[in-house]
Backbone as ProteinMPNN parsed JSONL, in Angstrom:
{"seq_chain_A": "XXXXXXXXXXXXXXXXXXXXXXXXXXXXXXXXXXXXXXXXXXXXXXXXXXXXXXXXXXXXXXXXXXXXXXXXXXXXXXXXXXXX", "coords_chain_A": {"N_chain_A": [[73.958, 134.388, 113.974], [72.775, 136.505, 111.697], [70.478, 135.017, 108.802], [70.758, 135.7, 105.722], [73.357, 136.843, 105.798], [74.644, 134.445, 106.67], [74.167, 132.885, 104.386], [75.527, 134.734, 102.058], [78.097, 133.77, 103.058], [78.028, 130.839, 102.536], [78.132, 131.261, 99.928], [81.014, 132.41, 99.071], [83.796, 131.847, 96.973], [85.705, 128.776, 97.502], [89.282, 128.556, 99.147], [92.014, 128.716, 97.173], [94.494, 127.576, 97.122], [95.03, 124.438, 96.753], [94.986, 121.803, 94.844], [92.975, 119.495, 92.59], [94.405, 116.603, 91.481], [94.76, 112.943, 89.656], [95.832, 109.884, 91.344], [97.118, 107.228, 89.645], [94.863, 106.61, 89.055], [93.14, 107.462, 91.63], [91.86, 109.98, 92.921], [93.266, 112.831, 94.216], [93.693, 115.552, 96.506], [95.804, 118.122, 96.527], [98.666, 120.363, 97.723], [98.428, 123.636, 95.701], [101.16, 123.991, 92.67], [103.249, 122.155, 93.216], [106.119, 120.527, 92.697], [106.854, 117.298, 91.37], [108.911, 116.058, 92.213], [108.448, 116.959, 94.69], [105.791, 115.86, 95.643], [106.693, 113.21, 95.276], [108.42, 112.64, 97.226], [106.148, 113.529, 99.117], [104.526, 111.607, 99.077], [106.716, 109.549, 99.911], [108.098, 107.571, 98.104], [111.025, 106.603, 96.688], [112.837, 108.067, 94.566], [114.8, 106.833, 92.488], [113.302, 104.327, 92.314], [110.636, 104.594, 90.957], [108.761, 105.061, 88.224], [107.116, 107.953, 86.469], [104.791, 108.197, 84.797], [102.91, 111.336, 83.531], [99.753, 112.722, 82.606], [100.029, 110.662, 80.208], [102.577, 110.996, 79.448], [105.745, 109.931, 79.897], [108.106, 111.302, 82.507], [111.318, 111.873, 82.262], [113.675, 111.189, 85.237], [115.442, 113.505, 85.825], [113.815, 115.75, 85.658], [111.893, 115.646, 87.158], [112.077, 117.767, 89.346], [111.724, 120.392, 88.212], [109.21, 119.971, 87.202], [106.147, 120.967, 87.498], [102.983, 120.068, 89.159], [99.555, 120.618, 87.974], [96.332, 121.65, 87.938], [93.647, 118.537, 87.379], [96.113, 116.682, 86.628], [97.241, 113.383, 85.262], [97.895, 111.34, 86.898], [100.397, 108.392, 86.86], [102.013, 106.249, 88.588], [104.899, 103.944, 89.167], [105.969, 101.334, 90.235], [109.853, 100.706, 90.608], [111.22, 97.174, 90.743], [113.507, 95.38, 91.457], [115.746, 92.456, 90.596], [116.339, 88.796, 89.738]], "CA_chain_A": [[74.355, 135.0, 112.721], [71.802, 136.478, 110.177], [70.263, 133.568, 107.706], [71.003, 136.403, 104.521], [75.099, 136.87, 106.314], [75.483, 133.089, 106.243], [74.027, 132.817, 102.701], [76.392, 134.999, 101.538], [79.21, 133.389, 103.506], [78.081, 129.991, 101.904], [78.858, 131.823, 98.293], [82.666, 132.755, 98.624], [84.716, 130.975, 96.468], [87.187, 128.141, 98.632], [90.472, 128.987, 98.769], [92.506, 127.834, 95.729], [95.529, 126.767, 97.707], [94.984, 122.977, 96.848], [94.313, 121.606, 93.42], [92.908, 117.723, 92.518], [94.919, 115.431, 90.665], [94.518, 111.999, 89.863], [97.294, 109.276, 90.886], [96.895, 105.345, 89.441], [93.061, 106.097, 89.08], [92.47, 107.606, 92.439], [91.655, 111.138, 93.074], [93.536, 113.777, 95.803], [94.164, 116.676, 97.131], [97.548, 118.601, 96.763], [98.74, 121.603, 97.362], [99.317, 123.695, 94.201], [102.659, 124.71, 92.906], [103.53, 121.235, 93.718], [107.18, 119.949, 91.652], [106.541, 115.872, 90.818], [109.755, 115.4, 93.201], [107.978, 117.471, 96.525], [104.95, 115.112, 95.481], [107.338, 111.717, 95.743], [108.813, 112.842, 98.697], [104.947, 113.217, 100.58], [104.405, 110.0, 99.359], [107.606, 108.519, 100.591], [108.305, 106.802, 97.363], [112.233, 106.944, 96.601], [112.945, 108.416, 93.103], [114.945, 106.086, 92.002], [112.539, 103.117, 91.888], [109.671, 104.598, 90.348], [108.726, 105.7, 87.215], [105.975, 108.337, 86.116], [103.688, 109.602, 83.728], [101.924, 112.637, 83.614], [98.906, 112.634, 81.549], [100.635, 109.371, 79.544], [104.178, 111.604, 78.889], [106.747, 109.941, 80.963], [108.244, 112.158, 82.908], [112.637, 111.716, 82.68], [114.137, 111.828, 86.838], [116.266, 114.599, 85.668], [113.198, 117.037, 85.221], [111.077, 115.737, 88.157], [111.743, 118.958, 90.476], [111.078, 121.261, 87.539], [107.964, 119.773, 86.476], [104.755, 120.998, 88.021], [101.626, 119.619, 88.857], [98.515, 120.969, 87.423], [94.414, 120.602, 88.383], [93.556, 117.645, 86.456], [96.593, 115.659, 85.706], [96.383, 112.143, 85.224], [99.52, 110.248, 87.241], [100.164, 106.736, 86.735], [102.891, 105.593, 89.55], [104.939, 102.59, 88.452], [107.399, 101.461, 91.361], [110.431, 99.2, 89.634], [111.31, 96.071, 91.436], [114.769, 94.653, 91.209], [115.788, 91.038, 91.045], [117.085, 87.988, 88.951]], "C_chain_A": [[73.104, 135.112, 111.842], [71.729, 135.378, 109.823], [71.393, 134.832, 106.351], [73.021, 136.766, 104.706], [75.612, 134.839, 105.905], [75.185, 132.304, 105.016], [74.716, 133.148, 101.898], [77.766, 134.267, 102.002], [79.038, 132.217, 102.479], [78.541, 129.948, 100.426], [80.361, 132.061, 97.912], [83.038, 131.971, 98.258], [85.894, 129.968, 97.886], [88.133, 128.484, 98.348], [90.897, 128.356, 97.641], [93.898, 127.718, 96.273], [95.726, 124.94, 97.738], [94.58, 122.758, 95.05], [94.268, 120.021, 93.257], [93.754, 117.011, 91.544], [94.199, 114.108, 90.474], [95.742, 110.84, 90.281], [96.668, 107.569, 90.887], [95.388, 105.615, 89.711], [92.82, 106.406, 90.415], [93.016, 109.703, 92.821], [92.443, 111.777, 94.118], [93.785, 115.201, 95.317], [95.559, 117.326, 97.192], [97.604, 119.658, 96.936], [99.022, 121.928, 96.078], [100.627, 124.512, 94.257], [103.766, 123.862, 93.235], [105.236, 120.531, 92.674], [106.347, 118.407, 91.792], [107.61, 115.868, 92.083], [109.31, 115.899, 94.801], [106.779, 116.096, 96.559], [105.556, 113.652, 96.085], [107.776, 111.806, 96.621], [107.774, 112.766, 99.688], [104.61, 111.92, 100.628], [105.416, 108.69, 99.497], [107.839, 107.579, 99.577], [110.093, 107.252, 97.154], [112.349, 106.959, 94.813], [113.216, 107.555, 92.446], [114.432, 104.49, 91.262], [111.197, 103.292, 91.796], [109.837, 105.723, 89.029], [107.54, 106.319, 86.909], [105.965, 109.2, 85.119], [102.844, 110.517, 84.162], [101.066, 113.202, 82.463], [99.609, 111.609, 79.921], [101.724, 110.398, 78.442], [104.846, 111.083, 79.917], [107.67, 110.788, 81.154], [110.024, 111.554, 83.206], [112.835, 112.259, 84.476], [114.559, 113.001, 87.156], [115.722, 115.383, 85.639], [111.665, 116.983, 86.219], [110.814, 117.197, 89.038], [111.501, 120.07, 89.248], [109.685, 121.218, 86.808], [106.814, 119.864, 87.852], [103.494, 120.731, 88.26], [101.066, 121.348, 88.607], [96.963, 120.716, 88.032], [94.731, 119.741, 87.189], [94.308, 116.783, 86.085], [96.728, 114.427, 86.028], [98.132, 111.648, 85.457], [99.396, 109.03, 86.992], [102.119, 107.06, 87.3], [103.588, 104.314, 89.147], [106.261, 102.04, 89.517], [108.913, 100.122, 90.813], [111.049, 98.42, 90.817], [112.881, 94.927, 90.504], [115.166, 93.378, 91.228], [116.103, 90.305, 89.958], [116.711, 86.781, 89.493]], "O_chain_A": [[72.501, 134.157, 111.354], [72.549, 134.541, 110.201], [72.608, 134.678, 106.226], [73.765, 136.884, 103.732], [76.476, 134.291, 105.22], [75.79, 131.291, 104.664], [74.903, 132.418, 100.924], [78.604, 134.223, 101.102], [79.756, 132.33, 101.486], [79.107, 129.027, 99.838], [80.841, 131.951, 96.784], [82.868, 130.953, 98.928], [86.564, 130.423, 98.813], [88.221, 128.86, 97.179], [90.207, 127.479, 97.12], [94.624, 127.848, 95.287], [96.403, 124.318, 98.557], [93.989, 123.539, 94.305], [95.192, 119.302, 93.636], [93.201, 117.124, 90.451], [93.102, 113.992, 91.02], [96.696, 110.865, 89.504], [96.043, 106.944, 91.743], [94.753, 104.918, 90.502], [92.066, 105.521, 90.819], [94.081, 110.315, 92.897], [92.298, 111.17, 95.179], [93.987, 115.74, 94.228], [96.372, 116.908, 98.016], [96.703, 120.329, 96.433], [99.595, 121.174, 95.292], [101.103, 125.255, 95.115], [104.898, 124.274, 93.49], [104.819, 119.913, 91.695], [105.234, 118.412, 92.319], [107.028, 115.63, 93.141], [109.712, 115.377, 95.841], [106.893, 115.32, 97.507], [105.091, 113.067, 97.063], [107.61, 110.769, 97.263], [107.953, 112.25, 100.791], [104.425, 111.199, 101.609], [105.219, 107.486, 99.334], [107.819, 106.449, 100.065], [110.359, 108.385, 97.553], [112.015, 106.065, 94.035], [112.354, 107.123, 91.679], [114.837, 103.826, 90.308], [110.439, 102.486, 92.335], [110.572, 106.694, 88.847], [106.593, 105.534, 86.964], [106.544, 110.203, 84.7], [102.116, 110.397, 85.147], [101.484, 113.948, 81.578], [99.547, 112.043, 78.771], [101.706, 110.519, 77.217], [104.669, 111.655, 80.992], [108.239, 111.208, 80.147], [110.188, 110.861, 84.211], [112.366, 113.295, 84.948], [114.348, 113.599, 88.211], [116.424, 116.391, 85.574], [110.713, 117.762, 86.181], [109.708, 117.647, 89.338], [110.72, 120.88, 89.748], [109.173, 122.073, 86.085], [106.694, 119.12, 88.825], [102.724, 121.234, 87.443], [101.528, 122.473, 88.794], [96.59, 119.646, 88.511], [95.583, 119.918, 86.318], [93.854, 115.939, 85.313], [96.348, 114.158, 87.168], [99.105, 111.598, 84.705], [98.275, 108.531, 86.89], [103.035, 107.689, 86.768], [102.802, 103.465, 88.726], [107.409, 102.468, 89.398], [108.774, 98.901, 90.734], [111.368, 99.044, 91.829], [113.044, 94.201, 89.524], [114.802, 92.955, 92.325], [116.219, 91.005, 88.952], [117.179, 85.733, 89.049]]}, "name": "protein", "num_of_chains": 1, "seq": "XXXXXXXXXXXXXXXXXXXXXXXXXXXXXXXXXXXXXXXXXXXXXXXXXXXXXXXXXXXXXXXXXXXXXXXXXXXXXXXXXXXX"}
């Protein structure tokens, strides 16, 4: 391949099919377009026993699948733990 062909190749924008978040202080990868409840489902957490913020707004259960991630937003995961 040309050098001046794979120079330009090296220039195209990456796809924008993914966008970074943060969750509990650690960085990933998601697709975008993502609801909060497709999100708890990849990470196998069960709705009911966690609670989250999104950029420090807690986020009611009832409005998980209509709420969208974003690039940039700042999760904090909180898993509740039952007992007496």
């Amino acid at each position: 391949m040309p050098k001046a062909f794979r120079n330009e190749l090296l220039q195209l924008p990456m796809p924008t099919n993914q966008i970074e978040i943060t969750i509990n202080g650690e960085s990933r990868h998601i697709n975008d377009d993502l609801s909060l409840e497709q999100l708890i489902q990849q990470l196998q957490l069960v709705s009911q026993q966690v609670a989250i913020e999104v950029n420090r707004q807690l986020i009611p259960r009832r409005e998980h699948a209509g709420h969208r991630l974003r690039s940039g937003d700042q999760l904090e995961v909180v898993s509740l733990a039952g007992g007496g």
